[in-house]
LOVEX-665857 format. One record per residue (C-alpha): residue number from 1; z, y, x. Coordinates in pm, 1 decimal, always signed. Example, Ala and Ser with C-alpha at 12.3 -4.5 7.8 and 13.67 -1.06 7.14 Angstrom:
# residues 2
resi	up	north	east
1	+780.0	-450.0	+1230.0
2	+714.0	-106.0	+1367.0
# end
This chain:
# residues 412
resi	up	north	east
1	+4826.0	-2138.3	+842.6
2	+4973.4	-1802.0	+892.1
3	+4861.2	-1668.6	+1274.9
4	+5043.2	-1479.1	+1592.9
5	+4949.8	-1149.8	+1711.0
6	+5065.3	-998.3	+1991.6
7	+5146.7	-608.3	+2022.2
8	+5234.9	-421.4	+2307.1
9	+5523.8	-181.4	+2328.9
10	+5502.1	-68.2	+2689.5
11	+5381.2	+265.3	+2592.3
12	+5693.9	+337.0	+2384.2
13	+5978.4	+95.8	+2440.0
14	+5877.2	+56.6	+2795.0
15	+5828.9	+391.9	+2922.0
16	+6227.2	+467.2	+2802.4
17	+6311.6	+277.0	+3063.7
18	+6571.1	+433.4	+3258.1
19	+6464.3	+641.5	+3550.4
20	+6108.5	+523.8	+3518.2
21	+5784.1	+667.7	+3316.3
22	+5406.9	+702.3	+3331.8
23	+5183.5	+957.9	+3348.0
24	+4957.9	+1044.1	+3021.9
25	+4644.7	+895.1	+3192.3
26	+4872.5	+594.1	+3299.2
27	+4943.6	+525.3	+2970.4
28	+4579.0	+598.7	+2855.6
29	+4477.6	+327.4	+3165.1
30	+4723.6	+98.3	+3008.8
31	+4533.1	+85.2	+2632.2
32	+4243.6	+31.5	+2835.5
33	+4339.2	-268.3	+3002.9
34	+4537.7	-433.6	+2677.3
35	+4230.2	-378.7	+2480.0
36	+3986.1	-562.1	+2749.2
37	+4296.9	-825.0	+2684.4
38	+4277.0	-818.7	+2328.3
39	+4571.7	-746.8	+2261.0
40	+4620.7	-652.3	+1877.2
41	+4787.4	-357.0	+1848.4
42	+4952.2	-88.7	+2135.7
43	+5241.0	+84.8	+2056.7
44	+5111.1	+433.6	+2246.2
45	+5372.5	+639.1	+2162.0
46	+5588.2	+917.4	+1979.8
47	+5388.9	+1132.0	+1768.8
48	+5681.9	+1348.3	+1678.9
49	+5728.0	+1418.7	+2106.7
50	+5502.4	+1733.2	+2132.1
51	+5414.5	+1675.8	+2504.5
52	+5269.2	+1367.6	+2386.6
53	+5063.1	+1515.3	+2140.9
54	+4739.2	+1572.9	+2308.0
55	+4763.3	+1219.0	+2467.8
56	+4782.6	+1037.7	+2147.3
57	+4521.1	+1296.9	+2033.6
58	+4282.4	+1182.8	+2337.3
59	+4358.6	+834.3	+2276.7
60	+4267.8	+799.3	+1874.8
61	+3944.0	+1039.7	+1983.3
62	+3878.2	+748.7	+2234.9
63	+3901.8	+495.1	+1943.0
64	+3665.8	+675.3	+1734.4
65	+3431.0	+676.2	+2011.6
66	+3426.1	+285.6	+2005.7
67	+3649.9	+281.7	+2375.6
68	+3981.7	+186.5	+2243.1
69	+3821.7	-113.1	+1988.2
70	+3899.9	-340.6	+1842.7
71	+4278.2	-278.0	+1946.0
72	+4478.5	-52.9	+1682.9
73	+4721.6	+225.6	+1806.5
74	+5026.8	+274.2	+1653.5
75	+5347.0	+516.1	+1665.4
76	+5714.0	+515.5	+1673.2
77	+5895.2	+772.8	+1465.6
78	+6273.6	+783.4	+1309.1
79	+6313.2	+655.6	+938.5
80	+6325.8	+1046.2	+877.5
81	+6085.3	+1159.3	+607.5
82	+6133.2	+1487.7	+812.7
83	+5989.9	+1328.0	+1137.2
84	+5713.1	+1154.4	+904.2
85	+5605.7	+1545.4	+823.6
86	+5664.1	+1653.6	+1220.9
87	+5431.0	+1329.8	+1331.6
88	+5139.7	+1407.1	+1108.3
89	+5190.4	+1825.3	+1192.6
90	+5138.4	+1748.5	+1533.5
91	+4880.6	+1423.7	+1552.9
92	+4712.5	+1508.7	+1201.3
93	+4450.5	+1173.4	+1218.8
94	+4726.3	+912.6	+1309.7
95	+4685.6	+626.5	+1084.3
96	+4921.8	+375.2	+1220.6
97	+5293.0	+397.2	+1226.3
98	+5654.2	+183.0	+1270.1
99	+5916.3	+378.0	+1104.1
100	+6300.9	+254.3	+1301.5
101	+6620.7	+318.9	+1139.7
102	+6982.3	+109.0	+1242.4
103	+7056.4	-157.5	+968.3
104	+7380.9	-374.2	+1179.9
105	+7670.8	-258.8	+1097.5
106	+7822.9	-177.7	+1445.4
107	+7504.9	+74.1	+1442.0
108	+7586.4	+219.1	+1103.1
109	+7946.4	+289.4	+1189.3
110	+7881.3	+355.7	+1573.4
111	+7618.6	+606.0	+1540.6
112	+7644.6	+761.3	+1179.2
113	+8012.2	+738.5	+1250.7
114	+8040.3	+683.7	+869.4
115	+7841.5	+917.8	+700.6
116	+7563.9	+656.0	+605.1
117	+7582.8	+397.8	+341.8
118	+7393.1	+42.2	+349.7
119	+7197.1	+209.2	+92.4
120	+7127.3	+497.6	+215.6
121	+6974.2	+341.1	+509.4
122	+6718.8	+201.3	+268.9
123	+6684.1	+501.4	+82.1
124	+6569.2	+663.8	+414.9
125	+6353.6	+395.0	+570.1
126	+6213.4	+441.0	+144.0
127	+6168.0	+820.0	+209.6
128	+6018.5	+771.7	+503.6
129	+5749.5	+535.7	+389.7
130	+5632.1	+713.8	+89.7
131	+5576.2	+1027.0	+330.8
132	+5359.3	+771.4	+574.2
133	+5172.2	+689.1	+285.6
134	+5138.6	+1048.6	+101.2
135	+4990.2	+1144.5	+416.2
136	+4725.1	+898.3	+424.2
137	+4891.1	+626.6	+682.0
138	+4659.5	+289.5	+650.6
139	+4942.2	+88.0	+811.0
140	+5302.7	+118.5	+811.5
141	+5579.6	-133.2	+960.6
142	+5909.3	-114.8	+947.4
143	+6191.3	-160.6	+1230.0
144	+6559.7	-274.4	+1142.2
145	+6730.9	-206.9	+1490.7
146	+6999.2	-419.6	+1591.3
147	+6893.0	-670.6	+1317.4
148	+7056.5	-1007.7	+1510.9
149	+7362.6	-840.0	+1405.6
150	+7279.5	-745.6	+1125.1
151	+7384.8	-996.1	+797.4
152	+7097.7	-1162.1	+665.9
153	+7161.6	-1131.1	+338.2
154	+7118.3	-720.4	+382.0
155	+6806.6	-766.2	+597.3
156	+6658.6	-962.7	+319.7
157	+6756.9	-664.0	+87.2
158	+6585.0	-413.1	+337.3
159	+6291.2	-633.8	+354.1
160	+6219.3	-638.3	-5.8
161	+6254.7	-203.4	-31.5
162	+6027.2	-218.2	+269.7
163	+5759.3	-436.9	+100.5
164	+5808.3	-274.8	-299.6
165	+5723.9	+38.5	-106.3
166	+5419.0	-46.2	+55.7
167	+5549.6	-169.1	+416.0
168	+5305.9	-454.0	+601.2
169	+5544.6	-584.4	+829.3
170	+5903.0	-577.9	+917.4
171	+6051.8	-588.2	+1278.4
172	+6339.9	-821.3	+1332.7
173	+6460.8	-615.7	+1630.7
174	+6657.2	-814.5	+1925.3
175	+6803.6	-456.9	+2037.6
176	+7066.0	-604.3	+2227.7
177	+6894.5	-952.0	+2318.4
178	+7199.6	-1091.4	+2137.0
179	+6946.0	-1409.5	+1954.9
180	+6925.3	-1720.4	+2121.6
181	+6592.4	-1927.3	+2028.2
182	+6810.5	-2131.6	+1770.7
183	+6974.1	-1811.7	+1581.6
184	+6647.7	-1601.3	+1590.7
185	+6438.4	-1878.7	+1436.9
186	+6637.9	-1972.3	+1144.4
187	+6673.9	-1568.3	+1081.3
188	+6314.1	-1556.6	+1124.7
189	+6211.3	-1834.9	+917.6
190	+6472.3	-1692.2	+641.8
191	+6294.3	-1298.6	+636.1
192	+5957.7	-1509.5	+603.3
193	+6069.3	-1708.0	+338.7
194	+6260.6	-1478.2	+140.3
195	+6132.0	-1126.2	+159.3
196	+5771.1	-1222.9	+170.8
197	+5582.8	-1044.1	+442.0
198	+5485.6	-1061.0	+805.0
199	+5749.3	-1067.0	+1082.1
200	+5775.6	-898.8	+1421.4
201	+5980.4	-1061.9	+1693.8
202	+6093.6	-769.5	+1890.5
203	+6316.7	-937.4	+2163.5
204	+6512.5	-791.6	+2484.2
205	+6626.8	-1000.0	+2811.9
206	+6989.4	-886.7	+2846.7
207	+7096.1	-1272.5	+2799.5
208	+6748.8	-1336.0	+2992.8
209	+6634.3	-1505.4	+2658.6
210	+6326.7	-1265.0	+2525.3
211	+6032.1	-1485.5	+2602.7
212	+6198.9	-1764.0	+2428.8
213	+6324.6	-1603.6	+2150.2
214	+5986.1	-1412.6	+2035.4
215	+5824.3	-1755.5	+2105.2
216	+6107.6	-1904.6	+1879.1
217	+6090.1	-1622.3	+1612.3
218	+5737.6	-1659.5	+1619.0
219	+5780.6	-2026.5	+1471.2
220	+6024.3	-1953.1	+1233.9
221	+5797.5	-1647.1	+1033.2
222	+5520.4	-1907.1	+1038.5
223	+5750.4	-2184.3	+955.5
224	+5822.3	-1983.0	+647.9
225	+5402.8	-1869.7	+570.4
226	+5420.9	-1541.0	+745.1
227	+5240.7	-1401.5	+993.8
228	+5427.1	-1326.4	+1319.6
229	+5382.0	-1006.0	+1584.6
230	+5550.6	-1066.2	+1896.0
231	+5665.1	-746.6	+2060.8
232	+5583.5	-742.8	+2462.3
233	+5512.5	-548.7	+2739.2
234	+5393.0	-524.3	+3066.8
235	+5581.0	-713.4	+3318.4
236	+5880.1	-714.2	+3101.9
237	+5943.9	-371.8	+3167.1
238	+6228.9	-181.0	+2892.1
239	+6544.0	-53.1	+2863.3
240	+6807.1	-213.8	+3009.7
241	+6674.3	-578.4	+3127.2
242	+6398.9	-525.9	+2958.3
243	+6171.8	-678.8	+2687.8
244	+5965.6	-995.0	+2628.4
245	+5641.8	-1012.4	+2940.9
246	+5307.8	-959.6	+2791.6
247	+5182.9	-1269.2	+3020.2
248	+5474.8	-1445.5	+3056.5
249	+5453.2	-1486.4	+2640.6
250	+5113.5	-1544.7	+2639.6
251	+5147.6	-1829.6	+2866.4
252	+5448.1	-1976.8	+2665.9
253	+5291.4	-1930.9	+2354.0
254	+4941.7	-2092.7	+2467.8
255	+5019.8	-2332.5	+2763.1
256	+5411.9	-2470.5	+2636.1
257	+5413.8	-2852.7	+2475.5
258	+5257.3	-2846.2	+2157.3
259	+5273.7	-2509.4	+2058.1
260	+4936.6	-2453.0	+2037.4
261	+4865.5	-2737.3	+1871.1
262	+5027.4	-2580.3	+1561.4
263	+5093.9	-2166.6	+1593.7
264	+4766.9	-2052.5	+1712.3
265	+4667.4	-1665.2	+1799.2
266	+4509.6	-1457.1	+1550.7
267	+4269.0	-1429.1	+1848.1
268	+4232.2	-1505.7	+2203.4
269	+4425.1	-1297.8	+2508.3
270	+4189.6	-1261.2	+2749.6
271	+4472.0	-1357.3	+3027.3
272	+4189.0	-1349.3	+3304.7
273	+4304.8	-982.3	+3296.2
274	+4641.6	-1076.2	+3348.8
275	+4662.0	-957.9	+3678.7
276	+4486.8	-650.1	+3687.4
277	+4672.9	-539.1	+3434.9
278	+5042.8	-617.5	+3561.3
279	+4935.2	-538.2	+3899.7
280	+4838.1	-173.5	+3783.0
281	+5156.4	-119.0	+3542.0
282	+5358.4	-213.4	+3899.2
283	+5177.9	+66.2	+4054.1
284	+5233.3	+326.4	+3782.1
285	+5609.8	+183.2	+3729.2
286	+5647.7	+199.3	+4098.4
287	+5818.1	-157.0	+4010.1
288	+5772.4	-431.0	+4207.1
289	+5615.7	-749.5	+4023.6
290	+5978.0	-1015.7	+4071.6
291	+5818.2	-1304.4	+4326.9
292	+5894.5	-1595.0	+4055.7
293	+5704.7	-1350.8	+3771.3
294	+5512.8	-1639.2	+3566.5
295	+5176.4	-1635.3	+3622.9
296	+5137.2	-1306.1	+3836.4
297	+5434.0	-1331.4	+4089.1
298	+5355.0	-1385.4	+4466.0
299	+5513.4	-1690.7	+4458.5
300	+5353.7	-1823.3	+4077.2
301	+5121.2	-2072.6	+4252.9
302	+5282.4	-2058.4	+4611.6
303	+5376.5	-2449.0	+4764.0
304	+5572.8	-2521.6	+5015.3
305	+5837.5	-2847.8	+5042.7
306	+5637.6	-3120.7	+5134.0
307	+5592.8	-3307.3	+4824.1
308	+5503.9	-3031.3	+4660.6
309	+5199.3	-2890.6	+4889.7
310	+5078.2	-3265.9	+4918.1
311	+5084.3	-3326.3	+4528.2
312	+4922.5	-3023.6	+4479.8
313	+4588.0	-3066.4	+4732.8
314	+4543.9	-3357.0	+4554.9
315	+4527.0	-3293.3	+4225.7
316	+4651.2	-2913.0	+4129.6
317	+4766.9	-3026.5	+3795.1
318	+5045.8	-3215.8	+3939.7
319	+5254.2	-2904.8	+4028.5
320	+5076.2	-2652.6	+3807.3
321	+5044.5	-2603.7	+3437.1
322	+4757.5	-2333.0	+3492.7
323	+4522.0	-2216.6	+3767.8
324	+4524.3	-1916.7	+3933.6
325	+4205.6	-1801.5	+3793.2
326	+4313.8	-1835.5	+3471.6
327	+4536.2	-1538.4	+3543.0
328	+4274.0	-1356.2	+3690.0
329	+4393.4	-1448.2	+4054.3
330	+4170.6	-1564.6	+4348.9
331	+3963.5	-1215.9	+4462.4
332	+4042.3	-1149.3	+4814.5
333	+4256.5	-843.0	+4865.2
334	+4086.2	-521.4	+5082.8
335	+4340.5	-386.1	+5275.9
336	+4217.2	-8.3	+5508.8
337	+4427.0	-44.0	+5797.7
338	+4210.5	+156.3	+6029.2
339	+4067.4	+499.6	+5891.1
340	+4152.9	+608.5	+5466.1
341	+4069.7	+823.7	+5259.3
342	+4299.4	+876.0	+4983.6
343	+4239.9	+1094.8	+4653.1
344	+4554.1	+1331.9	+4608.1
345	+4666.5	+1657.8	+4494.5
346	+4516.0	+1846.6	+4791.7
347	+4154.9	+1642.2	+4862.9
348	+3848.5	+1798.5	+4928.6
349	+3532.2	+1752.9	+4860.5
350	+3379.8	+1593.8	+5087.4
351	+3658.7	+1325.6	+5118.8
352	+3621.2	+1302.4	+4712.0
353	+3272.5	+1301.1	+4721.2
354	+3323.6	+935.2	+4996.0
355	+3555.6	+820.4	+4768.5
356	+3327.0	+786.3	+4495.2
357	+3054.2	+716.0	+4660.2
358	+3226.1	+415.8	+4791.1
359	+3269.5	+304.4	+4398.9
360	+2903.9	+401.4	+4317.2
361	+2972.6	+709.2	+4166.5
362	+2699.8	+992.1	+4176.8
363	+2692.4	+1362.6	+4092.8
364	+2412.9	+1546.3	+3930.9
365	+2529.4	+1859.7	+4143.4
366	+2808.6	+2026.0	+4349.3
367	+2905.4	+2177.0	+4038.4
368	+2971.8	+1863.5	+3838.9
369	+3122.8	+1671.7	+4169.1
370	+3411.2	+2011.0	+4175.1
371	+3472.5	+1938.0	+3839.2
372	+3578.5	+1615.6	+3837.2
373	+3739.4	+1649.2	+4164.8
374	+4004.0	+1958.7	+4023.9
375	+4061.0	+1715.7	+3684.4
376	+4160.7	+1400.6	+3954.7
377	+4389.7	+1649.7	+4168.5
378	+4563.4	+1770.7	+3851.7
379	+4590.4	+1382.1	+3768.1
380	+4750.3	+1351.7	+4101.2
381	+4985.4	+1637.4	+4048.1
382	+5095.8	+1460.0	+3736.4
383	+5119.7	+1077.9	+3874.4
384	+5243.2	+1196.1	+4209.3
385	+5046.8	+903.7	+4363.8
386	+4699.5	+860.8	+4504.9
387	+4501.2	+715.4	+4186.5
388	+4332.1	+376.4	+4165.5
389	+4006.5	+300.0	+4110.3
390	+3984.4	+271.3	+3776.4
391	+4171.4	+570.9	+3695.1
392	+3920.6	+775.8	+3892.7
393	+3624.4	+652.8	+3715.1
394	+3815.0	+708.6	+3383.9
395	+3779.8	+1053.4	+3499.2
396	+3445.5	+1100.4	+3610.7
397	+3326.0	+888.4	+3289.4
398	+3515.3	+1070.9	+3006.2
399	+3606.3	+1400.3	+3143.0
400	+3680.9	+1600.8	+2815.7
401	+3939.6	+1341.9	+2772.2
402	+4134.7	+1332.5	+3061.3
403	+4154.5	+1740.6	+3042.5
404	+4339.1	+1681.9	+2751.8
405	+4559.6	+1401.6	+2884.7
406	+4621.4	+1630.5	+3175.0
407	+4730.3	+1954.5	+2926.4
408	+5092.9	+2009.3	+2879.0
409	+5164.5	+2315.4	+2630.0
410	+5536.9	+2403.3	+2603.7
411	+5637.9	+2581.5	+2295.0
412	+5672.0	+2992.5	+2304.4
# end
């Protein structure tokens, strides 16, 4: 039975979100936590975007060092065999990439405005591939954007150049979250069947439908012996209304009738970390978690009517599918509201030096303790926010690293 693997697209599809963005070392801290969730593979970014050069740099050097394992980190580029040169120019040992190019054609006439065939969309996305793999890529995927409307019958057609050429997947892109759970499954099942390869669900909530419809396109590429990636990210953030939640997935896919039963993971999300993790991306985002947010909203395991609070002191099952602690809920909270100490842009230190303390943190020497307190001001500079916990001891453990996710080189 062909499996479900989930990969994460916060770090590119997320962070295009409109009037929002993280930090390099936010998006570093965000690989951190999807690996400890095992999720399969992160989208971390655009390798042909030279201010993100150094941070995808930092994060494969952290994946050689064994910190970023098992999870694999991938890039987004144009189907441009010219942006497949500029990509491995500026990030020479990336080995993972998706390759996008428009296949509907409202996108071929509305953005070429004409001057691109149906075939010479697949000669590029070819191009393109054959450049990923002269350069050494060990895993290339390709996306058809604004394949719901897109005619099967072409996508199949795409599908097969993709996979004669060398592609392991193909993403069945939702751009417009114009699929409904009926439409995208049959499409789904159809690419599976047909072109032969594994299928990525890559879903968006503007009809507030992505959850169900990468849980739905997930059962059609298995339905038709493919594998299936489900596209996700962190508390549903995206472009526009957003993409498929990470959790909110997870859950469906592991905790809805049946569905486990037959469409199991490739492995296990850890969603203990659940929490942590879409508490921190609300931080970085500066986006509140939504109160009914399955799983991690403030009101996910909240009673109040009557007949619900008594139901549930009795037995928690009757008014809950999951417990909080499978989530990773339950720790009390900490709150300072007397004296605090925050890290920022201007600390000193001696307030530093508490800081760290306070999280067990010791310094050889002055020397060492002004080092890492100049790398967390610059991270404050960037962020523009006090940094959490975890982000600090990021920097005190790996400090080599987060100089370079703190370097920004603009062109002469």
């Amino acid at each position: 039975m062909a499996k479900i693997y989930f990969l994460d697209v916060t770090n590119r599809d997320g962070v295009q979100t409109a009037n929002l963005g993280l930090s390099k070392l936010e998006k570093t801290m965000i690989n951190m936590y999807l690996n400890e969730m095992g999720v399969f593979q992160s989208e971390f970014g655009f390798p042909t975007t030279r201010h993100e050069s150094l941070y995808l740099q930092a994060n494969l050097e952290l994946a050689d060092m064994g910190v970023l394992q098992p999870i694999r980190l991938e890039g987004w580029i144009r189907a441009v065999a010219a942006d497949v040169e500029k990509a491995f120019k500026l990030v020479p040992n990336i080995k993972h990439l998706n390759v996008s190019i428009s296949t509907s054609h409202q996108m071929i006439q509305g953005k070429f405005k004409g001057t691109k065939s149906r075939e010479d969309i697949v000669s590029m996305m070819v191009d393109a591939l054959e450049a990923a793999h002269a350069h050494g890529a060990a895993s290339v995927g390709v996306n058809a954007e604004d394949a719901s409307r897109t005619k099967i019958d072409f996508l199949v057609k795409f599908g097969l150049a993709a996979k004669e050429h060398g592609a392991q997947r193909l993403r069945y892109c939702d751009t417009l979250g114009y699929d409904n759970p009926f439409t995208i499954y049959e499409s789904a099942k159809t690419l599976a069947e047909n072109v032969g390869m594994p299928i990525e669900l890559h879903c968006h909530g503007d009809l507030g439908m992505a959850v169900a419809n990468s849980v739905a396109g997930a059962k059609g590429a298995i339905d038709g012996g493919q594998d299936a990636y489900i596209n996700t990210t962190v508390n549903g953030i995206g472009e526009r209304a957003g993409n498929a939640d990470l959790v909110a997935t997870a859950l469906a896919v592991t905790k809805s009738k049946g569905f486990a039963e037959k469409y199991q993971l490739e492995k296990p999300i850890d969603l203990t970390k659940a929490w942590k993790l879409s508490r921190f991306a609300s931080y970085a985002f500066r986006v509140p978690i939504p109160v009914n947010q399955p799983g991690v909203g403030a009101n996910a395991f909240a009673h109040s009517s009557g007949i619900h609070a008594d139901g549930v002191l009795k037995d928690p099952e009757n008014y809950e599918l999951y417990s909080f602690d499978e989530v990773g809920r339950g720790e009390p909270e900490l709150v300072e509201t007397g004296r605090e100490i925050c890290s920022g842009e201007y600390s000193g230190i001696s307030g530093f030096s508490h800081i760290m303390g306070q999280m067990a943190v010791k310094f050889k020497d002055a020397g060492q303790a002004k080092k890492i307190l100049e790398l967390a001001r610059y991270a404050n500079v960037e962020a523009q926010k006090p940094l959490v916990e975890d982000e600090l001891l990021f920097i005190a453990k790996y400090p080599k690293i987060a100089k370079k996710l703190l370097t920004l080189t603009p062109p002469e």
